[in-house]
PASEBA-1860 file (N, C-alpha, C; in nm, 3 decimals):
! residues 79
1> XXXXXXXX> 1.351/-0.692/-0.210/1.326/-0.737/-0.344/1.175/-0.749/-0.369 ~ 1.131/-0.724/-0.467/0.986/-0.726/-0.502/0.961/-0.852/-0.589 ~ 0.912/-0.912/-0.570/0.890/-1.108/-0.612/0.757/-1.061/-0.656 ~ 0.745/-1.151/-0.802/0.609/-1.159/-0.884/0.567/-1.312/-0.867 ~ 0.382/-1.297/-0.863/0.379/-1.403/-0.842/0.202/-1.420/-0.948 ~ 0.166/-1.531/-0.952/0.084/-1.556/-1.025/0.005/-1.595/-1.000 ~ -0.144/-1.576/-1.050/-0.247/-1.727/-0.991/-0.277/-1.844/-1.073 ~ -0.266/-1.966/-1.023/-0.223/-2.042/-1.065/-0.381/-2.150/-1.041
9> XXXXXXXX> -0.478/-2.081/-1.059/-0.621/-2.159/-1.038/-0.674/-2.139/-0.880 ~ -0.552/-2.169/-0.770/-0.605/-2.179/-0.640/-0.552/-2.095/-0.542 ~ -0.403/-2.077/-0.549/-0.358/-1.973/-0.499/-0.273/-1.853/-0.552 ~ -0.363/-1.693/-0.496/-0.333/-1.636/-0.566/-0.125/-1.626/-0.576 ~ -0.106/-1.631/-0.476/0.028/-1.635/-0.461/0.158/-1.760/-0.502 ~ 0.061/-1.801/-0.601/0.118/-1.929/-0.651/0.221/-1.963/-0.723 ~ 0.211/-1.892/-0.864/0.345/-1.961/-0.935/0.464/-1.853/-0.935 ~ 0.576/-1.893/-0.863/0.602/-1.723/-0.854/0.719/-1.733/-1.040
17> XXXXXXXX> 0.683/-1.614/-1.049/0.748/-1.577/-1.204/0.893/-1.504/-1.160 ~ 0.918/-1.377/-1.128/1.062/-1.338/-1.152/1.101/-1.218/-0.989 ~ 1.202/-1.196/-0.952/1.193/-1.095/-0.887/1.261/-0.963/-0.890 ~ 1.245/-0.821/-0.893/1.309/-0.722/-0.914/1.341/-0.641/-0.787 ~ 1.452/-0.549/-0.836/1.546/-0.463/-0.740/1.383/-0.339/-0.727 ~ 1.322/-0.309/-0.841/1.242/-0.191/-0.789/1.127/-0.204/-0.856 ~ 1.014/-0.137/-0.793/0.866/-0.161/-0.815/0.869/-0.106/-0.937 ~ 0.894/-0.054/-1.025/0.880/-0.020/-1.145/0.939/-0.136/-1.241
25> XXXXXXXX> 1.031/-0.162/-1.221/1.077/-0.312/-1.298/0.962/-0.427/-1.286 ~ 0.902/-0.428/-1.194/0.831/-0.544/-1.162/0.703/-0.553/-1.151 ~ 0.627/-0.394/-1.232/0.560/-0.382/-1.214/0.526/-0.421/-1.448 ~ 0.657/-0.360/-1.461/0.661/-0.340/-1.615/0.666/-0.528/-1.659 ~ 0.761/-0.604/-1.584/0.735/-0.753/-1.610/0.607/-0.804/-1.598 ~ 0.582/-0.728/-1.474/0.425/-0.841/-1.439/0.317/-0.753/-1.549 ~ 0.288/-0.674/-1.607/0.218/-0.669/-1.748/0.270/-0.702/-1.833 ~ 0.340/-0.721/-1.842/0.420/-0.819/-1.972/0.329/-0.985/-1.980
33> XXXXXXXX> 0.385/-1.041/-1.812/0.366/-1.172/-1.823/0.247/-1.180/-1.814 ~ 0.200/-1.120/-1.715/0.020/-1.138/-1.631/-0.057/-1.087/-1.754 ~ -0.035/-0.968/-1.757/-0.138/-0.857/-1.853/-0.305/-0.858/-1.760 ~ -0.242/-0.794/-1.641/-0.360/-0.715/-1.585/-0.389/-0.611/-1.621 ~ -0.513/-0.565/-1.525/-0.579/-0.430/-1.630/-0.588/-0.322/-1.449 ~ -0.597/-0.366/-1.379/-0.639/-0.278/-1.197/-0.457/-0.335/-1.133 ~ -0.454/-0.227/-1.070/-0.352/-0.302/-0.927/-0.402/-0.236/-0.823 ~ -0.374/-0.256/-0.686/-0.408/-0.202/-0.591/-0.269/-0.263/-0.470
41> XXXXXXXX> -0.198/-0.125/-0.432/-0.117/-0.103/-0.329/-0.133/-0.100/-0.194 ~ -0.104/-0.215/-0.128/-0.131/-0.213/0.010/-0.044/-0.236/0.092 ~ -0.033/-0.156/0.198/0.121/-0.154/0.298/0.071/-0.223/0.388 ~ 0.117/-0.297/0.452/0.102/-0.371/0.573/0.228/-0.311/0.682 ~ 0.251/-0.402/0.798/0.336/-0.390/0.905/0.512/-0.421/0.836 ~ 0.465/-0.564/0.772/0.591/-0.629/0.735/0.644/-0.620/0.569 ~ 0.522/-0.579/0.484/0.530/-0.604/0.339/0.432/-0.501/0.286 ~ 0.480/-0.496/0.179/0.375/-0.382/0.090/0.376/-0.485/-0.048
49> XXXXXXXX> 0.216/-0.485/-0.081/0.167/-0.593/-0.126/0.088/-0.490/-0.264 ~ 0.074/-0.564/-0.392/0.035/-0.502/-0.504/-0.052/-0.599/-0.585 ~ -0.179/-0.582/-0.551/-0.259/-0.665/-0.578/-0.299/-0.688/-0.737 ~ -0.294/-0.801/-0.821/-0.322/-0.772/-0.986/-0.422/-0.857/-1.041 ~ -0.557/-0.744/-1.061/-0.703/-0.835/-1.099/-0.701/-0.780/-1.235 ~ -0.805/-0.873/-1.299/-0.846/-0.845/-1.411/-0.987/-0.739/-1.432 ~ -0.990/-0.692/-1.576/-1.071/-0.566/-1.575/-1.246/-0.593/-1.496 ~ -1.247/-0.755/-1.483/-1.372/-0.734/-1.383/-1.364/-0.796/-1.188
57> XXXXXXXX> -1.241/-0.756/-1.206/-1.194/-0.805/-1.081/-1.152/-0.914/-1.016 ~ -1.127/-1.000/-1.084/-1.092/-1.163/-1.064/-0.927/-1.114/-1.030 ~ -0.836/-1.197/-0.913/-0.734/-1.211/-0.919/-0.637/-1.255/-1.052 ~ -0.546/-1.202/-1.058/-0.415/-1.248/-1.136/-0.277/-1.293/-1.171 ~ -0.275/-1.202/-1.030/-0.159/-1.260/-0.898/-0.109/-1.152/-0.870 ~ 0.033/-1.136/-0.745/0.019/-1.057/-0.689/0.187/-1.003/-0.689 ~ 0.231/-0.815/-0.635/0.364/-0.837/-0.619/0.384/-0.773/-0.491 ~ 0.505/-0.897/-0.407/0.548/-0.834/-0.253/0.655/-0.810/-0.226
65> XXXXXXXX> 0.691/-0.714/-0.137/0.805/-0.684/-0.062/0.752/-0.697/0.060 ~ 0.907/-0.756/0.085/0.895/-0.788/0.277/1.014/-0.644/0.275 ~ 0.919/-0.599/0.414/0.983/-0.417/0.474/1.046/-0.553/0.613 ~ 1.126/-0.460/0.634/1.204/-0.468/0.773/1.144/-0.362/0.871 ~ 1.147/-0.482/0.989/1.101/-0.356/1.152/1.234/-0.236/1.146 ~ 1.189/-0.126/1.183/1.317/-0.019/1.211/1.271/-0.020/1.381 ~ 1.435/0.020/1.402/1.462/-0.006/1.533/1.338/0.049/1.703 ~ 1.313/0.049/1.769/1.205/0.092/1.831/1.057/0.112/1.788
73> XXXXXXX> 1.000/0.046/1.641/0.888/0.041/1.651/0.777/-0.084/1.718 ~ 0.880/-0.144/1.786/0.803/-0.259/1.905/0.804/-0.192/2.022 ~ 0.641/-0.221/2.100/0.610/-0.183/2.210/0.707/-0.224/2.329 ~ 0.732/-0.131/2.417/0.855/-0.185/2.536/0.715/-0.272/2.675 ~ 0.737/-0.351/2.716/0.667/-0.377/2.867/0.716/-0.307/2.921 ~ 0.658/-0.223/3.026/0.707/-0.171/3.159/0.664/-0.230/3.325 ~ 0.597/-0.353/3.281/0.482/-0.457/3.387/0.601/-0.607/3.416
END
């Protein structure tokens, strides 16, 4: 699920607003509610994160999905 979230003065990940089945739904709410002007897409290990500043770069808040590990991408010990 992709969860919208807001900044709320201190943290950007603060007020959370609504959550959607797909990044396009939740991308169309969060300009609705936010009305940012930049996003920026960033994948991590666990989540892919969608960063939302304003046209001079100040945070606005942000939207995440938590990804799931697929099976064998943890290192095995052999020690």
């Amino acid at each position: 699920m992709w969860k919208i979230y807001k900044y709320d003065g201190h943290y950007i990940q603060g007020e959370f607003i609504s959550q959607h089945s797909t990044e396009s739904a939740a991308l169309k709410k969060a300009k609705k509610i936010i009305d940012f002007t930049k996003s920026t897409k960033e994948k991590r290990k666990e989540e892919i994160v969608i960063w939302l500043d304003s046209e001079n770069g100040s945070p606005m808040g942000m939207i995440v999905k938590k990804t799931r590990k697929k099976k064998g991408d943890e290192m095995v010990s052999t020690g």
